[in-house]
C-alpha positions, 0 to 999 in steps of 0.5 A, spaced: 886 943 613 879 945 610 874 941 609 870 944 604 873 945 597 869 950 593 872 949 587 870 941 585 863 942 587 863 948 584 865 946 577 861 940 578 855 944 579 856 949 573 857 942 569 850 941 571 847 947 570 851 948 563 848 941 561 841 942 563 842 950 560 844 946 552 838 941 553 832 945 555 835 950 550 835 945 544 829 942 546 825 949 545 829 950 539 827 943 536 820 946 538 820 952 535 825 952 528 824 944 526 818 941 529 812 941 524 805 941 527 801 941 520 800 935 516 797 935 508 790 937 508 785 932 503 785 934 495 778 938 495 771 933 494 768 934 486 764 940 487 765 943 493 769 946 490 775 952 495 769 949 501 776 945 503 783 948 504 789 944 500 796 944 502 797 944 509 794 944 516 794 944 524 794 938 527 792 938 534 796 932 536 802 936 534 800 942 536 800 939 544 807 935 542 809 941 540 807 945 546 809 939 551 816 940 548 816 948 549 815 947 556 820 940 558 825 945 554 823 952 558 823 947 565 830 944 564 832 951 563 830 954 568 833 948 573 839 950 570 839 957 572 837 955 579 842 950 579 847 956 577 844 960 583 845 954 587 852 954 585 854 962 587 851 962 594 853 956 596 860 958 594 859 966 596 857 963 603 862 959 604 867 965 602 864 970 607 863 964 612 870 959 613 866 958 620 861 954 619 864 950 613 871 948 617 876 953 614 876 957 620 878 953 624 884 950 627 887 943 627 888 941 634 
């Protein structure tokens, strides 16, 4: 009998790799749609006239937890594409090699 069954791994790790491909892509999502980096700028000091901007602007904080949510998003895409990989070679391997998985062997 074979001691390696390509199908439950497989699938389990393209579960994996699905999971970790939604997550990554909704956090950069969030990051880029959703996720407002700008807070309200103060009302204009009497006298100074337009030397201030009203409405809104940057703020740097924000900026950063935008940037850090950007890239934990791309990383855990990009691990699910390796994970997906994985996945394919593993099981290509063990296709073009029985041998060394134990399918290409008898039972004595």
């Amino acid at each position: 009998m074979p001691r390696y069954d390509s199908g439950g791994e497989k699938k389990m790790l393209r579960t994996i790799s699905m999971v970790l491909w939604i997550i990554g892509f909704g956090l950069m999502a969030y990051a880029f749609f959703w996720f407002d980096p700008t807070v309200a700028a103060p009302e204009p000091v009497a006298g100074m006239g337009s030397l201030f901007p009203t409405g809104r602007t940057a703020n740097l904080q924000l900026l950063v937890g935008q940037l850090v949510l950007t890239i934990n998003g791309a990383a855990l895409f990009v691990g699910g594409c390796v994970v997906e990989v994985a996945a394919s070679v593993r099981d290509a391997s063990a296709r073009n090699h029985p041998e060394k998985t134990g399918e290409g062997r008898g039972t004595h």
